[in-house]
C-alpha positions as CSV (number, residue, x, y, z in Angstrom):
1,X,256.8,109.6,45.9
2,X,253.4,108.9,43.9
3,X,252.7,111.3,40.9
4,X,249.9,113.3,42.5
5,X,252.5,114.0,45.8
6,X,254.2,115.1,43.0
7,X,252.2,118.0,41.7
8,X,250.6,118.3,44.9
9,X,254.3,119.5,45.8
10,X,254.9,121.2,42.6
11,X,251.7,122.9,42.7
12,X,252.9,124.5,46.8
13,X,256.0,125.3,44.9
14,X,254.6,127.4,42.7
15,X,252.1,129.1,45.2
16,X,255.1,129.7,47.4
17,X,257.3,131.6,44.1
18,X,254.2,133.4,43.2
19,X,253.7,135.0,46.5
20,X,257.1,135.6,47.2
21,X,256.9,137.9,43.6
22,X,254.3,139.6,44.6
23,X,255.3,140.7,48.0
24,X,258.5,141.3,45.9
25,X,256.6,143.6,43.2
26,X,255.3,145.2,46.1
27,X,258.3,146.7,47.5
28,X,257.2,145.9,51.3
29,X,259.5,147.2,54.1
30,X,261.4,143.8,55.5
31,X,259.4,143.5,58.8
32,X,256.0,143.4,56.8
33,X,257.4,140.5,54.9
34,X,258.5,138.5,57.6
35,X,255.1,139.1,58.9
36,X,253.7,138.1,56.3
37,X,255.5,135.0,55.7
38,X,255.6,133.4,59.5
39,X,251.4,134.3,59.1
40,X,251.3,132.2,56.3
41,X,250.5,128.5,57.1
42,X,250.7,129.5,60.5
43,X,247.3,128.2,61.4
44,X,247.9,125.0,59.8
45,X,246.3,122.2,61.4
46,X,246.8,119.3,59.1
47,X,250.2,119.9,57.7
48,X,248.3,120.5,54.4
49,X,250.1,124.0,53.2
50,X,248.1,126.8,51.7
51,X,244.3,125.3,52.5
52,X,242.4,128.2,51.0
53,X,244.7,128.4,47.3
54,X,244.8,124.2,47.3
55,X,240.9,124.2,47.8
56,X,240.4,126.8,44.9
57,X,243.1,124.7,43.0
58,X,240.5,121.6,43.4
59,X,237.7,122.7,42.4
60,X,239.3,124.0,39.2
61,X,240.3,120.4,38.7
62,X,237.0,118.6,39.2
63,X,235.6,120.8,36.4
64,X,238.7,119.9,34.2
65,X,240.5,123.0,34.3
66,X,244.2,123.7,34.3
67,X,245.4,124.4,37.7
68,X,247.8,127.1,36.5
69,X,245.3,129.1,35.4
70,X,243.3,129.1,38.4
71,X,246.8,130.2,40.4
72,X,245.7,133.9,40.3
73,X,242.6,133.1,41.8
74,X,243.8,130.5,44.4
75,X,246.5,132.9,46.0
76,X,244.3,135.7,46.1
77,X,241.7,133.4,48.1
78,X,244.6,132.0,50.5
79,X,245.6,135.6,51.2
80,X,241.9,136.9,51.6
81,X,240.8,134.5,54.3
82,X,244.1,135.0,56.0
83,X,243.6,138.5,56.5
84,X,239.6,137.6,57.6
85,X,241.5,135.0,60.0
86,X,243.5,137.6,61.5
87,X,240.5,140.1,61.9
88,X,238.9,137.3,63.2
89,X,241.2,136.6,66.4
90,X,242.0,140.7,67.1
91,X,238.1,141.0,67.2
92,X,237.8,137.6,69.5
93,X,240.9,137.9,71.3
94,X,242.1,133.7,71.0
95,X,244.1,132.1,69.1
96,X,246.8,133.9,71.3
97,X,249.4,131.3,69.8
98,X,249.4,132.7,66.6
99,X,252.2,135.2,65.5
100,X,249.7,138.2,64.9
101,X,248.5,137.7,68.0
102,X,251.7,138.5,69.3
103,X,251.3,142.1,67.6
104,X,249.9,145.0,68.9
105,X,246.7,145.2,67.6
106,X,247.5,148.1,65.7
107,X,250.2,146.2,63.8
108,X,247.9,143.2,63.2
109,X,245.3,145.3,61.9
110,X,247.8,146.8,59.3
111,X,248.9,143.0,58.8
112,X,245.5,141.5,57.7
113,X,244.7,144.9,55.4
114,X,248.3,144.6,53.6
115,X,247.1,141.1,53.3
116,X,243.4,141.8,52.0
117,X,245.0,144.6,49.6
118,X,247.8,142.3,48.1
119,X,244.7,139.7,47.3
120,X,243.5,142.1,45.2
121,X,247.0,143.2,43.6
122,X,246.7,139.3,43.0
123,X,243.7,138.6,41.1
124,X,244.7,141.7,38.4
125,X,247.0,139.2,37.0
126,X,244.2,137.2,35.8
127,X,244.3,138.2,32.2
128,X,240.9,137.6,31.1
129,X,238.9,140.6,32.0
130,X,235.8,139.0,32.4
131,X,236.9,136.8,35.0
132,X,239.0,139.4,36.4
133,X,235.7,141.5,36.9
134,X,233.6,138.0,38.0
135,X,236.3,137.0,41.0
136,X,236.6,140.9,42.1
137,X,232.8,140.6,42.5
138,X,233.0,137.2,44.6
139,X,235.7,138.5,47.2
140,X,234.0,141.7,47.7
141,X,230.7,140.0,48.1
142,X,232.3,137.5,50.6
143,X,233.6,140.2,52.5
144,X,230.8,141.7,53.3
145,X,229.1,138.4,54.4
146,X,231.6,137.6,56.3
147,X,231.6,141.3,57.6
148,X,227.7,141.1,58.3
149,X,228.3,137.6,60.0
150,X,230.6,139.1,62.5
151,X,228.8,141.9,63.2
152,X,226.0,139.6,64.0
153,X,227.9,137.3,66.1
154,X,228.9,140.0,68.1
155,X,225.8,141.1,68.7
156,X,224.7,137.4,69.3
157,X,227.4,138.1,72.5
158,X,225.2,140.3,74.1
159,X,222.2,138.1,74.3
160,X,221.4,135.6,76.5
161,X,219.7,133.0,74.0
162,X,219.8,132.5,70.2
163,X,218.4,129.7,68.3
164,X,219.5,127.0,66.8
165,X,218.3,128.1,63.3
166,X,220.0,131.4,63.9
167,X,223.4,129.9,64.5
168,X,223.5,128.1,61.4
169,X,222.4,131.1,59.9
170,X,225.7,133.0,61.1
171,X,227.7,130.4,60.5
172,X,226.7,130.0,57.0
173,X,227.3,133.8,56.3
174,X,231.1,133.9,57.7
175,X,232.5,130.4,57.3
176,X,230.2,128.9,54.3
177,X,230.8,131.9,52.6
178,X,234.9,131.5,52.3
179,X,235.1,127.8,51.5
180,X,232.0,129.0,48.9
181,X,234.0,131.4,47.5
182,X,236.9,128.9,47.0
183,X,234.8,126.7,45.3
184,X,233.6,129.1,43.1
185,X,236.9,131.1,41.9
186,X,237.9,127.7,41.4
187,X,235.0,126.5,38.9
188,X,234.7,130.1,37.3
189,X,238.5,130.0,36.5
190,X,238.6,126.4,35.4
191,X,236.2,126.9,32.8
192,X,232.8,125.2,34.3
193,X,229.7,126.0,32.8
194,X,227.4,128.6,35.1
195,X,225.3,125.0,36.6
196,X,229.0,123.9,37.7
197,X,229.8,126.9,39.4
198,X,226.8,127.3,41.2
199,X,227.0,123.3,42.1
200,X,230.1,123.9,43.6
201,X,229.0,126.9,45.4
202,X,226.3,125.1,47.1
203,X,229.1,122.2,47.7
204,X,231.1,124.6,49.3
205,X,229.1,126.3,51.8
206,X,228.2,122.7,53.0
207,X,231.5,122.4,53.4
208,X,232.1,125.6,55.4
209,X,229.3,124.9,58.0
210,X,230.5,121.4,58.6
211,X,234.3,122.7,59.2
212,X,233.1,125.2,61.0
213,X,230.6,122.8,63.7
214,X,233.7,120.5,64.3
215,X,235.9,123.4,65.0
216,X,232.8,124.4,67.6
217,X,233.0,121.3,69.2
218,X,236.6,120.7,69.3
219,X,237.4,124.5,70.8
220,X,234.4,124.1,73.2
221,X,236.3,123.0,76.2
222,X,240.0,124.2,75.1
223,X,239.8,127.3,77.5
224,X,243.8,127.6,77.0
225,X,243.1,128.7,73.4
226,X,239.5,129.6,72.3
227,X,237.7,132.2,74.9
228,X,234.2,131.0,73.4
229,X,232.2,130.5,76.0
230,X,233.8,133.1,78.6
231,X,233.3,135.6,76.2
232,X,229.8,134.6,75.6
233,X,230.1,133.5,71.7
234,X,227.7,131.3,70.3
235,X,229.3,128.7,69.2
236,X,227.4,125.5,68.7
237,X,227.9,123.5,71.9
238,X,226.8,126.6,73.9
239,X,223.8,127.4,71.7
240,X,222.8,123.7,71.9
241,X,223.1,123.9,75.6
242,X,221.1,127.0,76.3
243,X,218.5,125.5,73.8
244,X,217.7,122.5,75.8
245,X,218.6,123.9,79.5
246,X,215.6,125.8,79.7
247,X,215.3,126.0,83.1
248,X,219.3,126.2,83.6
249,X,220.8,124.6,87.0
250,X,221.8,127.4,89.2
251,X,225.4,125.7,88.6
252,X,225.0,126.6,85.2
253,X,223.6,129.6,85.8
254,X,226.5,130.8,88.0
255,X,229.1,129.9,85.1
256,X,227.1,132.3,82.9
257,X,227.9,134.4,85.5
258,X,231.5,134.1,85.1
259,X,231.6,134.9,81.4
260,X,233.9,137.8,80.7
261,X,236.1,137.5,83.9
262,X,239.0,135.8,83.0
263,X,240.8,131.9,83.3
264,X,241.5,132.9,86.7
265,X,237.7,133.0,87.8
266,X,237.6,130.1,85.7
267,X,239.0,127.2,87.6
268,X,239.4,123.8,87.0
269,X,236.3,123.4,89.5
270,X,234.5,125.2,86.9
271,X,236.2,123.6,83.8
272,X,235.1,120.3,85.1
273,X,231.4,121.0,85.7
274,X,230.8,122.2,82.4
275,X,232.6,119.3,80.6
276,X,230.6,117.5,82.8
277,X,227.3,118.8,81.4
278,X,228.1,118.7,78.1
279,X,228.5,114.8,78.5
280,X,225.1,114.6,80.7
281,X,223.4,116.8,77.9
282,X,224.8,114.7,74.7
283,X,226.6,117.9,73.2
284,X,229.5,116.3,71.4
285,X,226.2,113.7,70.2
286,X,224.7,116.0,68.2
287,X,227.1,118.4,67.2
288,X,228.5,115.2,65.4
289,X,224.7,114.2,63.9
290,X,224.8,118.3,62.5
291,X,228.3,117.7,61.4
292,X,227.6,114.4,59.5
293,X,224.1,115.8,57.9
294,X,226.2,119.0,56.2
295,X,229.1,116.1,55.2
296,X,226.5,114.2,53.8
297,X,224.8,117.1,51.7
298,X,228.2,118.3,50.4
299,X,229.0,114.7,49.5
300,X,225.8,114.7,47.9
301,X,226.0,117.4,45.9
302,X,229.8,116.5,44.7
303,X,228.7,113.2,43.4
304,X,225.9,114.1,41.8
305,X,227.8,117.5,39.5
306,X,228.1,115.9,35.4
307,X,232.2,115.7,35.3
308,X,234.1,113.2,34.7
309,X,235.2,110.8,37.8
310,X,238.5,111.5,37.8
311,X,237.6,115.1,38.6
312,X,235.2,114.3,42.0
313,X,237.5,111.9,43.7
314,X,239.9,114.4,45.5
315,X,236.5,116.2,46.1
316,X,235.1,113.4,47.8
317,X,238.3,112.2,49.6
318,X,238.8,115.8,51.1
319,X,235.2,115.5,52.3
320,X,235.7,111.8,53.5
321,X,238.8,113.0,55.2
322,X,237.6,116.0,56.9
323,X,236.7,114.3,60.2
């Protein structure tokens, strides 16, 4: 095992005690923690455990900070954009796979606010008050991005066009704004000047956006998990689609139709036609030239900040890596 495996593993250890003391100092009825803990890392992709915390984690490091110090920060951010995750799937009913989806709503609700509350319980253990106050100020502010985003987007539903610029728009405000956030509890807590936190900020966001247009394109056509496009939601591929279909097929026309009726309208008849069009219409194309431009700004960006190498490369190679 090479040393940064090492502390990578050491640094999951200690995320792993730290949670478990909170829900401890909580004094949670058993069921709650076993929700809590079979929610945690359930939406884990990679294998990489606790995303959100080891992302907050980084960018303490590439200002030169001590990761311990940061910890506060980084669980309170791993348990924040859990909870927005499971708002997220109640609100667009996917995901169905996941153990809160399993819930009744009513029980995932109370799930995800138990969630968003103990982040908060979290970040009073930060004992500078100052940064106590600053990181308070970031979650609630992301919130309510996020908040606004999804309010949009579900408005967005109803229509039968957006544009292009509005899409990136949304998907800045709700997924740019949590890996943001990250970034920036990260910087603030490991000691980087205000330049460094904004930097990162910015680096961020760009990072959010291009997650978030891979996740488009990769969920377009998985109908088993993601209701996107029966349910109408924007997502990239679709926006892209109704941007240049301007005089839609009536083929296309009568799959808009179907939107909002279920899998079992949606046969493999209709499965195939649309998969079809997406390859006639260069879909997966240029989601991947919007996904490389936002990779190459936040690659930008991270190897332009004044730190010392040593503190960019697992920047860079998280970028590099997220394909």
């Amino acid at each position: 095992m090479g040393v940064e495996e090492e502390m990578s593993q050491q640094l999951d250890q200690a995320i792993f005690t730290e949670i478990n003391e909170i829900i401890s100092r909580a004094q949670l009825n058993a069921e709650m923690v076993n929700l809590i803990k079979s929610a945690l890392n359930a939406d884990n992709k990679t294998g990489e455990l606790f995303p959100w915390a080891n992302l907050t984690l980084l960018s303490c490091e590439c200002v030169s900070g001590i990761p311990e110090v940061a910890l506060p920060g980084a669980i309170a951010m791993e348990l924040f954009a859990l909870a927005a995750d499971i708002f997220d799937d109640i609100q667009d009913q996917d995901n169905d796979n996941l153990p809160w989806r399993k819930l009744a709503n009513a029980n995932a609700i109370n799930l995800a606010i138990c969630l968003l509350m103990l982040s908060y319980e979290t970040v009073s253990n930060i004992p500078d008050n100052g940064h106590f106050r600053e990181i308070i100020t970031i979650l609630n502010r992301t919130g309510i991005s996020a908040i606004d985003g999804q309010f949009q987007e579900f408005q967005y539903d109803s229509r039968d066009q957006i544009t292009l610029e509005q899409y990136f728009e949304l998907v800045k405000q709700k997924s740019g704004s949590l890996t943001s956030c990250a970034c920036k509890i990260g910087a603030m807590l490991g000691g980087g000047s205000e330049a460094l936190v904004w930097e990162l900020d910015q680096f961020g966001e760009n990072l959010g956006i291009m997650c978030q247009i891979r996740n488009d394109l990769n969920d377009f056509l998985d109908f088993e998990k993601k209701k996107d496009f029966l349910n109408n939601t924007k997502t990239l591929p679709y926006v892209y689609l109704l941007s240049i279909l301007q005089r839609q097929p009536e083929r296309f026309k009568e799959l808009i139709q179907l939107q909002g009726k279920g899998l079992h309208k949606f046969g493999n008849e209709e499965r195939d036609y649309l998969k079809q069009i997406a390859i006639d219409e260069g879909v997966a194309h240029y989601c991947k030239v919007m996904y490389e431009v936002f990779r190459q700004k936040a690659l930008e960006i991270i190897m332009a900040i004044p730190v010392p190498e040593k503190g960019k490369e697992k920047m860079i190679k998280l970028v590099e890596e997220s394909v």
